[in-house]
N, C-alpha and C positions, 0 to 999 in steps of 0.2 A: 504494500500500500504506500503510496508516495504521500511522504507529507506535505500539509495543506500550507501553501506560506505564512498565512496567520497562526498557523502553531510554530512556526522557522522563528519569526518574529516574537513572541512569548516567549521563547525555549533559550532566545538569545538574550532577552533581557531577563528574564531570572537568571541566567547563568552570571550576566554582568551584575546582578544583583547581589546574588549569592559572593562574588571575590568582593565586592566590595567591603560586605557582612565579614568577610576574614579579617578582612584589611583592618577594618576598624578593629576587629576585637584583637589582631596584633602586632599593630604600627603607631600608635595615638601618641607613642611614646617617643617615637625616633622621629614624626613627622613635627612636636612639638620641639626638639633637641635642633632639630635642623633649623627652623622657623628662628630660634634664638640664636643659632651662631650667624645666621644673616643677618636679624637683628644688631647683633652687637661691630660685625662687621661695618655697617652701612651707617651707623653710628659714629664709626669710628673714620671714615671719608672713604673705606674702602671697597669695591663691588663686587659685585656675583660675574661671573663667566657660564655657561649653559651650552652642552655641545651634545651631540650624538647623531646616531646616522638615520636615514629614514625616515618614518613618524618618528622616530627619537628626534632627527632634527628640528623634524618642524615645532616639535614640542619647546625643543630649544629657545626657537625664535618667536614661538606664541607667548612663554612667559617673560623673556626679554624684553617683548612688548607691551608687557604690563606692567613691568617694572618702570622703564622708561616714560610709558603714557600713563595710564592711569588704570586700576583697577575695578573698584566702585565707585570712587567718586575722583574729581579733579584736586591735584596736589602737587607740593615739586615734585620733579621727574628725579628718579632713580637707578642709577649706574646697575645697569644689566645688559650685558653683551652677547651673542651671539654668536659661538665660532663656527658656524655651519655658510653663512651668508655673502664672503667674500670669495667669487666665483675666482678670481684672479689668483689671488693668496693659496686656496685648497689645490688649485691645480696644479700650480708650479710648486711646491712640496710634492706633491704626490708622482710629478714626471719628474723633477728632479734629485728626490731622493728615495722617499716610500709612501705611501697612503697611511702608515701605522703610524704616522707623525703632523699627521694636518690641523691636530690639535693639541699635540705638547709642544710645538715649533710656535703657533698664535700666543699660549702660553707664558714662554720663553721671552718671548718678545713684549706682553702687555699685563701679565701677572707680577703683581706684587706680594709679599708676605702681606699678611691679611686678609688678603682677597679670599673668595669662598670660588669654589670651583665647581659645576655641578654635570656631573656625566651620568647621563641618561642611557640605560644599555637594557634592553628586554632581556638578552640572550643572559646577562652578566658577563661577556667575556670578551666581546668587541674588543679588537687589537687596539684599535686608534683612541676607544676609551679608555682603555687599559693602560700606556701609553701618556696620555692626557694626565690620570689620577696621577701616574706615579711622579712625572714632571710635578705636579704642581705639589707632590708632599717635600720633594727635594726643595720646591723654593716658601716652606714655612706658607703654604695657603691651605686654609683646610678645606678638606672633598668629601661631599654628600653625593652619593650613587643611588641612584631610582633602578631598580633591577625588579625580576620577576621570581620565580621561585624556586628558579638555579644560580646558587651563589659560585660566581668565576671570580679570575682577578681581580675586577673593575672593584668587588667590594674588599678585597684584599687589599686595597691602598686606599680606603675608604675610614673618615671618621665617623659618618652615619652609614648607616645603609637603610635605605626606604625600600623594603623588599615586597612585593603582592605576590600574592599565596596561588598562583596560578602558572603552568607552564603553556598558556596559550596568548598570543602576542597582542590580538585583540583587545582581549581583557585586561594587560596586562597596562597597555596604552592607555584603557579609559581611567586605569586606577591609579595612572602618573598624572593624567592632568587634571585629576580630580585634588589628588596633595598638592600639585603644586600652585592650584587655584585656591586651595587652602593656606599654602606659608604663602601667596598673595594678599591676603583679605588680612592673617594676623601681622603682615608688615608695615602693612598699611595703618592698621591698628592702633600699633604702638606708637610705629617711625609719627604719625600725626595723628594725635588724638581729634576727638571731637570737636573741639575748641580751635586748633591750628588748623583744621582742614580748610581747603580752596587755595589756589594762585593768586588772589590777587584780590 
């Protein structure tokens, strides 16, 4: 019997529902951990970096841009970078020397100690985020990894790990940008209370 697409569609959001039911009952702690080392980073003049490959990228540059623009409401803009978006820069690393470096090379060049680094990897073991973490623990920045529910390297050079309880990439995806739409909203929070909030 083929199934009916309206059962496809239910089957696929309780499934998203259900990792998320994990998520919560065992990440509340490490996505709070992380939310505060931004904070105090961001506090302190220093920014976030965000890199990964695929929907990791783009995830990359979806929360960059919310750091930078705005979240919920309108505020100063906040240092969050994107190493996925310089088509020029990725390439020529990658023809020039190797693709496992297109993001400890950006790194290299724009990380400072303080900075918060954050590599986004489904698989946990992406070379180039792999790669990324360990550059940026050699230069004194610390690294939160969004991984899924195979721990690889990426969380081996990792001071949080934000892992979802799932080894399916879908899922895995809707449950990264769901935290990181969460340490958006408490940065926002803090960095401008109620009081401070608006530009102008």
């Amino acid at each position: 019997m083929v199934e009916k697409m309206e059962d496809i569609i239910r089957r696929l959001i309780l499934e998203s529902i259900q990792v998320k039911h994990a998520f919560l009952e065992k990440s509340v702690e490490d996505v709070a951990k992380a939310a505060n080392i931004i904070i105090d980073a961001l506090k302190d003049g220093k920014k976030v970096l965000f890199f990964g490959n695929g929907g990791s990228a783009a995830d990359a540059q979806h929360l960059a841009g919310e750091f930078v623009n705005r979240f919920l409401y309108d505020r100063p803009a906040l240092p969050g970078i994107a190493l996925t978006t310089d088509s020029s820069v990725l390439t020529c690393i990658a023809n020039d020397s190797d693709y496992r470096f297109i993001f400890s090379r950006q790194i290299e060049a724009i990380g400072k100690a303080g900075d918060v680094a954050i590599g986004i990897s489904t698989s946990g073991s992406s070379p180039n985020v792999v790669e990324g973490m360990k550059r940026a623990k050699e230069m004194a920045i610390s690294t939160i990894a969004f991984i899924g529910s195979r721990r690889g390297a990426v969380a081996d050079h990792s001071d949080i790990v934000i892992s979802v309880p799932s080894p399916n990439t879908p899922r895995i995806q809707e449950a990264h940008i769901m935290a990181g739409h969460i340490i958006c909203q408490l940065v926002e929070d803090v960095i401008f209370p109620k009081a401070e909030r608006g530009c102008g």
